[in-house]
Steps between C-alpha positions, in 0.01 A plus 500: 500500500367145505622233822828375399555104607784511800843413442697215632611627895825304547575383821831710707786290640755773549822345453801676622816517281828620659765569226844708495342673826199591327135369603228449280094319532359292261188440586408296166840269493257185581366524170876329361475130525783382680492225206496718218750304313239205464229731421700623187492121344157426643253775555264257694798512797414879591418481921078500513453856633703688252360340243133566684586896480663516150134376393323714678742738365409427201123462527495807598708649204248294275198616700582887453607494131173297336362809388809486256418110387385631189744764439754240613337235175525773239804652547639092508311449158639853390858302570455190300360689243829640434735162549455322143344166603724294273809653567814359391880675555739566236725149448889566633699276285715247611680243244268326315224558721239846602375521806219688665205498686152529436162497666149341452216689477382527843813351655634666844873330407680447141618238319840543459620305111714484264544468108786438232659807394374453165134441599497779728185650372438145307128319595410390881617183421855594532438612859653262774352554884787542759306591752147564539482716826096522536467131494770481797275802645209304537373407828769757697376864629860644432724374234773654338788354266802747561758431248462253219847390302564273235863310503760655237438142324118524489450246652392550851235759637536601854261711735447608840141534652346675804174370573474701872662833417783419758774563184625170613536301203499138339682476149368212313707385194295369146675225303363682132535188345286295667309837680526285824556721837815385594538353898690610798390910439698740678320644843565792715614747223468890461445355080821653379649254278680391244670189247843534428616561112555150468112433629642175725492733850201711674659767696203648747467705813428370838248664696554455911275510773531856542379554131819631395708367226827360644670152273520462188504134380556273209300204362476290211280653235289188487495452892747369730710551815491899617881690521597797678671733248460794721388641855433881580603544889382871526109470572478862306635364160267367238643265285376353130666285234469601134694420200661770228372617207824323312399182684822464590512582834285373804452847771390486841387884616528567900447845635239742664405867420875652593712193355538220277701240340511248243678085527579359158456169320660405207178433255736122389569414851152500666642301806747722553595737841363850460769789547416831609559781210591764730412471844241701655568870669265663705272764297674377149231348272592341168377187261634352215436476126722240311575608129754290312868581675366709782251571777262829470523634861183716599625656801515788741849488549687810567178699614354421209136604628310472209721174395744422192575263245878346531705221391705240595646136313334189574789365643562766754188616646592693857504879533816548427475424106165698477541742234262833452274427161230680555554821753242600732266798336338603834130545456552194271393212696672171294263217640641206330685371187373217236756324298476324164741381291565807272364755703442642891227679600416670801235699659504820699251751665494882514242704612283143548476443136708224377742472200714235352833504284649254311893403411635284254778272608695661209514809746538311792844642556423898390605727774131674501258238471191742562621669178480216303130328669218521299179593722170392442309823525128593663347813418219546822548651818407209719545164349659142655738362238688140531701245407292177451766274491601121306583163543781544216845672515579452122238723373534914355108497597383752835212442634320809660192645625351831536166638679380795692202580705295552210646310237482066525817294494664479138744213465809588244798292365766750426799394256836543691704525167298699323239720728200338351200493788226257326176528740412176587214474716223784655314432834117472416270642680167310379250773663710821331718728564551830344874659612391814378220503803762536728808710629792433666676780669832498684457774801772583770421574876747675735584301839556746767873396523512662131503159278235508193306171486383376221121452445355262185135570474250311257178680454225525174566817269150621654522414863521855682791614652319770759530306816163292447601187346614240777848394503655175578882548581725179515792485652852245613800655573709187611799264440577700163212360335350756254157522380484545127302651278299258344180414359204295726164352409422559842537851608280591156240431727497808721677711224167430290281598800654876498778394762836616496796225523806636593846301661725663742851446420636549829848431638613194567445350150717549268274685246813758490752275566693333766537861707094508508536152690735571711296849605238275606653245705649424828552878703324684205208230469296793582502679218284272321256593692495837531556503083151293527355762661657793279392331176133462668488905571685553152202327302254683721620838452530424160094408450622111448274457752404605881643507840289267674369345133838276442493093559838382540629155419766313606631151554772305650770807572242697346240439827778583751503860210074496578537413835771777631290757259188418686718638781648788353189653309184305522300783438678507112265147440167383483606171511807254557564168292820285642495181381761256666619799768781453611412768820615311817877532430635580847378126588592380152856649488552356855392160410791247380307225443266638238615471118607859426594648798885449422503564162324833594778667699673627254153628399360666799771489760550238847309588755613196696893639538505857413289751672476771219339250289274388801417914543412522068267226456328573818451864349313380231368128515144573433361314785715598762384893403130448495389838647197690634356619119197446275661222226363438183341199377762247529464145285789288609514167333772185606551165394496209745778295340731786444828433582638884445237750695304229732136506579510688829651819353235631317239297751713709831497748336135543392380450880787778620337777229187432704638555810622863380246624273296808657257418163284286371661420158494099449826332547477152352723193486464230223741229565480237187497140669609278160800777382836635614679817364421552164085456571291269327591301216413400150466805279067584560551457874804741530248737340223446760730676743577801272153551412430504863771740573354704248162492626636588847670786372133617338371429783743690752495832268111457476478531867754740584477727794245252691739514733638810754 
């Protein structure tokens, strides 16, 4: 084997924690700058010697992967091939206006436009610029425009920016009259925002010090003096502002994973003092949709796992007027409801497919509404279908979209009244793509508690399935977010190199409902790993692949998943992708002062007061387990900026899998010094990082058992 350039050696200050009568070293706690706060809003802050190693760090990450430099460049021109140059989205009505965005040939950011609704597929000349995000791109490393809204009376265009990657916003306000930036933007916000019905009032969300979004204040839409309408006092809510489909009412959401609730507006009094709907109760979760004389209450009321639909009037909102309308199914996961004027829709999951039904408000008062919903059917066995919503109440027009792993996104608007579905729009892929090169197949795996996990693989009709094709297996598993089924430029990639793609539905998500979450939180947070590991063996055994031929992938929640399986079975993998790993959680979880860690609690458990949640995270945070054991290849990558997993998780963590390794696979760290959490921006540069996770991945299977 060729001489191998030497890794970063990170200097020791063992730091002694004593906590709930438990001791613990860190002897890589230095690398957290005590100023991290200032860091987040100016990169150029971080303390000289951390920022000395995360370069070296990353020289040396650069250093051992140039043999992939031009496997990196094709599979990145393999990308763009498939994103149509030109592309421009489907207009969403609105009044007498479309809007919609649309990019430039060779443009990193869109153009985001607008035409009259009877010129919407008129000449150019019709077109009027709101905002041109690539020019406001220019001369910035990172810049991202979060949300973009127009004002109900068209008049107004409002945006937030992030030109670090802290998430801490600036929402600028366009006259569209003049197209003058208006002055006096709003600073220090998480970019959640939005005007009144009336378009004379900005509500927007305050971002504090900590990161975390706590006030919730009131301007003039044209600029002006700044008004508290509302401030959170538990550090573990997160708070927004939205308005209702109806436009009539003005909602401010508070809760965390466990809890919610939801302060009301009248839509005609902006100015008015918001009133709780029905004030908040520990583990209840619930959110409302307005529809003429009543709310829609999505709720888990009444052990209600995998949620239900009730009712309740508009002018008597609290529990004790909610009304059953749609029972629980369990197994049926309701995730929300979408109202219009003469019909609701909503959307639930089973089995991690998703379905939606529609009611007219003729049945509105029928005493089985499921009886009466129409359902806009899918016939595949792994597919993502969703509800793409609309600016307009007053319309009998759906919008949906459907795609699976092997078939691109098709854009539909389905008649309420009369069950038309008119397809409206097909993603292009300029390169090619033939579905029928492909196959999709839903598999189950067996935890060893019993519980079948669900398995989507993606895989060409001719790729093997004898245990010699390399497998990449993705996995999350947290907060109830589910990975869908759907289709990606990106992962063609491998799939068209012979690899095997497959995700790892693992509890935790919500995939299979609410119950699936809550199997993989908190006490039973385990079993998302150990399903990680079954669905790993499952493939295996079943020749999708080889024990000790499988890269896993992960990010966010989904590197604490790679991270504790690195632990558990690092003999399964022949390499390790975690992206944003969030693996020092003991320290995390303890720290108040960073963004998250309250918020989290519900998530993960405090290990600050209570000692069995001090006992479970320290059982599996992957860097306080490093043992004595040949790991795989490990890539972990970070952002400098980021405001959600810092820096000096995946940067501790990288010099701790040194430490323990008895081999000599290469663990590298690649911290990205211009982004925060969601990587690089602009939509070529996002795909430099996933062709070089792809190319790592080659690379890791390529050289598999290097290392004993």
């Amino acid at each position: 084997m060729t001489d191998q350039p030497t890794p970063p050696v990170a200097r020791k200050e063992p730091r002694s924690i004593d906590q709930l009568g438990r001791v613990r070293v860190d002897p890589y706690a230095w690398m957290k700058d005590e100023n991290w706060q200032a860091v987040l809003r100016d990169p150029s802050a971080l303390r000289g010697d951390i920022a000395t190693h995360l370069r070296q760090e990353n020289l040396y990450a650069e250093t051992l992967l140039a043999p992939t430099k031009p496997l990196q460049a094709t599979i990145l021109e393999e990308m763009k091939g498939r994103l149509k140059q030109d592309e421009t989205s489907l207009a969403v009505p609105d009044g007498a206006w479309s809007y919609y965005a649309r990019y430039e040939p060779g443009a990193q950011h869109a153009i985001r436009a607008r035409r009259p609704r009877d010129a919407e597929t008129g000449p150019a000349s019709h077109e009027e610029i709101l905002l041109d995000v690539q020019a406001l791109s220019l001369g910035h490393d990172y810049y991202v425009v979060a949300a973009a809204h127009h004002s109900p009376d068209h008049r107004l265009y409002a945006y937030a920016e992030d030109a670090q990657g802290s998430e801490v916003y600036r929402i600028q306000v366009k006259d569209l009259s003049t197209g003058e930036t208006l002055t006096g933007p709003v600073e220090s916000s998480t970019g959640d925002f939005t005007f009144s019905p009336d378009s004379a009032w900005l509500f927007w969300t305050y971002r504090d010090e900590h990161g975390r979004p706590t006030r919730i204040y009131r301007r003039p839409s044209r600029g002006g003096e700044d008004v508290l309408v509302y401030e959170e006092t538990d550090p573990g809510f997160f708070i927004g502002v939205q308005v209702s489909e109806s436009r009539a009412w003005i909602m401010i959401t508070c809760g965390d994973q466990e809890t919610t609730e939801t302060l009301l507006i009248p839509g005609d009094d902006p100015t008015a003092t918001p009133r709780v709907a029905a004030p908040r109760r520990k583990g209840e979760r619930y959110s409302l949709t307005h529809w003429h004389d009543r709310f829609i209450v999505h709720t888990n009321a009444g052990d209600a796992i995998d949620f239900k639909l009730m009712q309740t009037p508009v002018n008597d909102p609290g529990r004790e007027a909610w009304r059953d309308w749609v029972p629980q199914r369990p197994g049926h996961f309701i995730i929300g409801a979408s109202a219009f004027a003469g019909h609701l829709a909503w959307i639930e999951r089973r089995d991690v497919n998703n379905r939606i039904l529609i009611v007219p408000i003729t049945h509105a008062s029928d005493p089985d509404i499921r009886s009466v919903a129409t359902e806009i059917k899918v016939d595949e066995d792994a597919y993502l279908l969703a509800l793409d919503g609309s600016y307009e109440f007053d319309t009998k027009t759906l919008r949906t979209s459907y795609q699976s792993p092997t078939t691109p996104r098709h854009w539909y608007d389905n008649d309420m009244e009369t069950g038309t579905r008119t397809l409206r729009k097909v993603q292009e892929i300029p390169s090619g793509h033939d579905s029928q090169l492909y196959v999709t197949r839903r598999l189950q795996a067996i935890a060893p508690d019993g519980a079948s996990v669900p398995i989507t693989v993606l895989m060409r009709r001719d790729t093997p399935v004898d245990g010699t094709a390399p497998l990449l297996l993705y996995g999350y598993g947290s907060y109830g977010h589910a990975i869908e089924a759907g289709f990606s430029t990106r992962t063609l990639s491998l799939v068209d190199r012979g690899w095997i793609y497959a995700i790892a539905h693992v509890r935790g998500g919500s995939e299979k409902g609410w119950g699936w979450f809550l199997d993989g939180r908190g006490r039973t947070k385990p079993n998302s790993f150990t399903d990680f590991v079954a669905v790993a063996r499952h493939l295996a055994a079943e020749g999708y692949g080889s024990e000790g031929g499988i890269v896993a992938h992960g990010a966010s929640a989904g590197g604490l998943l790679m991270g504790a399986v690195a632990n558990l079975a690092p003999e399964l993998f022949a390499g390790i992708v975690a992206q944003v790993p969030f693996v020092d959680m003991l320290n995390t979880m303890s720290d108040t002062s960073l963004p998250l860690t309250p918020p989290e609690w519900p998530e993960w458990g405090n290990p600050i007061e209570d000692e069995a949640a001090y006992d479970l995270i320290a059982s599996y945070s992957p860097y306080d387990n490093l043992h004595a054991v040949a790991y795989p290849t490990i890539l972990a990558m970070g952002g400098l900026s980021d405001p959600r997993v810092t820096y000096w998780e995946p940067a501790k963590w990288a010099a701790a899998l040194r430490d323990a390794s008895t081999g000599t696979n290469p663990i590298l760290c690649r911290i990205n010094m211009e982004s925060g959490h969601g990587g690089a921006s602009g939509r070529f540069d996002s795909l430099k990082e996933a062709a070089l996770v792809q190319a790592f991945a080659i690379w890791a299977w390529e050289r598999r058992g290097a290392s004993t």
